[in-house]
C-alpha positions in Angstrom: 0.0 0.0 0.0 1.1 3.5 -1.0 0.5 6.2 0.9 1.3 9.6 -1.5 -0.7 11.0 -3.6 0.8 11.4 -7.3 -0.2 14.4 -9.0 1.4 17.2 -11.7 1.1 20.9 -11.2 1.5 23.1 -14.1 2.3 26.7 -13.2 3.2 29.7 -14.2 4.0 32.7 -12.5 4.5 36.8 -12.6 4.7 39.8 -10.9 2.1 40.8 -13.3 -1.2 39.4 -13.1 -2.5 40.5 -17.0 -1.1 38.2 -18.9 -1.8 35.1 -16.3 -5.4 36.4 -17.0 -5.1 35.9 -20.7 -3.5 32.3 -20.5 -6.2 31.1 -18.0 -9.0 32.7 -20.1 -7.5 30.9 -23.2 -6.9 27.7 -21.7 -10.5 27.2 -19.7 -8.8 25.9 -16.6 -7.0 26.4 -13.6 -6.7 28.8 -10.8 -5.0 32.5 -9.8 -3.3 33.1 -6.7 -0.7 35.3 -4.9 2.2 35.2 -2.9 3.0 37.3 0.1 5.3 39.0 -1.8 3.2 39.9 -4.6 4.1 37.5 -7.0 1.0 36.0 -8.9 0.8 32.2 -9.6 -1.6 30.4 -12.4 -2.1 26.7 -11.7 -3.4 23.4 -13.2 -3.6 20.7 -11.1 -6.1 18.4 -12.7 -5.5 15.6 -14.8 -7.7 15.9 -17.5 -7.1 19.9 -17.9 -3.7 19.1 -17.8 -4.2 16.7 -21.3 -7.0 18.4 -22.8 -5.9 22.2 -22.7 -2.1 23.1 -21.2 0.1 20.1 -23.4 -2.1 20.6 -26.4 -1.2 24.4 -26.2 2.2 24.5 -25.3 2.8 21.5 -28.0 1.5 23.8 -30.5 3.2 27.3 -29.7 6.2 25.7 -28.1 8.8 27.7 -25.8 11.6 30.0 -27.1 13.9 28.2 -23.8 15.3 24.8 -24.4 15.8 24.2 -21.0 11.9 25.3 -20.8 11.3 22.4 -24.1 13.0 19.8 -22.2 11.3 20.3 -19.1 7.9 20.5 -21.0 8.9 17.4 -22.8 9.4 15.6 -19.1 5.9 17.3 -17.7 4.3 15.1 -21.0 5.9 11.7 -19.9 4.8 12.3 -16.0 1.4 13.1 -17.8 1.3 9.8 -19.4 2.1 8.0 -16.6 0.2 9.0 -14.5 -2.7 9.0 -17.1 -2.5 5.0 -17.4 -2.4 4.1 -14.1 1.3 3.3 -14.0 2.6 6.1 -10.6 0.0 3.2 -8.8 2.7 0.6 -8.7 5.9 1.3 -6.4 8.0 1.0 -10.1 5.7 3.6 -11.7 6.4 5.6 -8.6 10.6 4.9 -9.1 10.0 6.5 -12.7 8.0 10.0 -11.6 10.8 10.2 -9.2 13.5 9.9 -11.8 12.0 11.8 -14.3 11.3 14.6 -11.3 14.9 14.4 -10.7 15.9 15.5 -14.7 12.8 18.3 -14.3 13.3 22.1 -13.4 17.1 21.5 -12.2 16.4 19.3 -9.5 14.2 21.7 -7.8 13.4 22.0 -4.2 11.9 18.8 -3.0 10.5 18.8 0.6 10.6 14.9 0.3 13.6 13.0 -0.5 13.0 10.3 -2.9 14.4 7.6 -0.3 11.8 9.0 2.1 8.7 8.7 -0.5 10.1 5.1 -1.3 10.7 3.8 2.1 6.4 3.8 2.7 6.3 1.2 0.4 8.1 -0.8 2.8 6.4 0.6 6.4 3.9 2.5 6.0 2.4 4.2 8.5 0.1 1.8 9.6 1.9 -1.3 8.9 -0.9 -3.5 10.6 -3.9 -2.1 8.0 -3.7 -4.6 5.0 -5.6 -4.4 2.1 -8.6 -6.6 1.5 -7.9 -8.7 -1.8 -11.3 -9.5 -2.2 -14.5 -7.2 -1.4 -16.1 -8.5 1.3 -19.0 -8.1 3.4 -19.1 -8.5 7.0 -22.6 -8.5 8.9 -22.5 -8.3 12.9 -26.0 -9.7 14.9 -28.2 -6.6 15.2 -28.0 -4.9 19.1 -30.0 -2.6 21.1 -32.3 -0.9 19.7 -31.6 -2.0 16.4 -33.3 -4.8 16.7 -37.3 -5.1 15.5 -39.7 -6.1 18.1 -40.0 -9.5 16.3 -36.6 -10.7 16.6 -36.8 -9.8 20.7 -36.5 -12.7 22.6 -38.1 -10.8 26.1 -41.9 -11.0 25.8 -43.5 -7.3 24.6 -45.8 -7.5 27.9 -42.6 -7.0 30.0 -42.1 -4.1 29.0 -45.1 -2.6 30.4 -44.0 -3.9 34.3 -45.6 -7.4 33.4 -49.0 -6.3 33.6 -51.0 -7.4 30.5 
């Protein structure tokens, strides 16, 4: 059992809002926020907006950087990955963090890749398993859960014994 959350994050940020305004309009997606220090940030986070409106674009008007291509080309494989399924298994999880690695310079991570890994192998409940199989587990009924008919005191008790 895994206990991270894979996602992507496509963002883009400026001192200037404007033209943050015009990409979000264009693209249909994504959100606007700011820093403390005034810097604005426009984000994608979701999957699907991800494949349907931010690749497509930037595959089609490209980036003038080739450090920028080359990271945007990395951003597509995490995309696919994580698009069929494959950041679910601990190996698909080894490639996001190798491909992560080649993205942006290394980056600032706040978790080291040993660190993610290492829940594979104790997690933090070690004891919870995962059911294999769906299964259904019915307990006897209790209190006053139970109907009147499946009581096994007599419904005349109830009122002191008197009948």
């Amino acid at each position: 059992m895994f206990l991270w959350k894979v996602s992507l994050c496509f963002n883009v940020s400026q001192r200037e809002r404007t033209i943050l305004d015009i990409l979000q309009t264009y693209l249909g997606c994504g959100t606007m926020r700011q820093r403390a220090d005034g810097v604005w940030y426009f984000e994608v986070n979701t999957l699907g907006d991800l494949l349907q409106n931010v690749i497509p674009f930037f595959e089609h008007f490209g980036f003038l950087s080739a450090k920028k291509q080359r990271d945007f080309a990395k951003f597509v494989e995490l995309a696919s990955l994580l698009r069929t399924g494959r950041h679910l298994a601990r190996e698909g999880v080894v490639e996001v963090l190798r491909i992560r690695l080649e993205m942006n310079d290394g980056g600032k991570r706040r978790y080291l890749d040993d660190e993610i890994l290492q829940r594979f192998e104790n997690p933090q409940r070690p004891y919870a398993r995962r059911l294999r199989k769906k299964v259904m587990i019915w307990s006897d009924l209790h209190g006053d859960m139970q109907s009147t008919a499946e009581m096994t005191v007599p419904f005349a008790s109830f009122s002191g014994g008197q009948e």
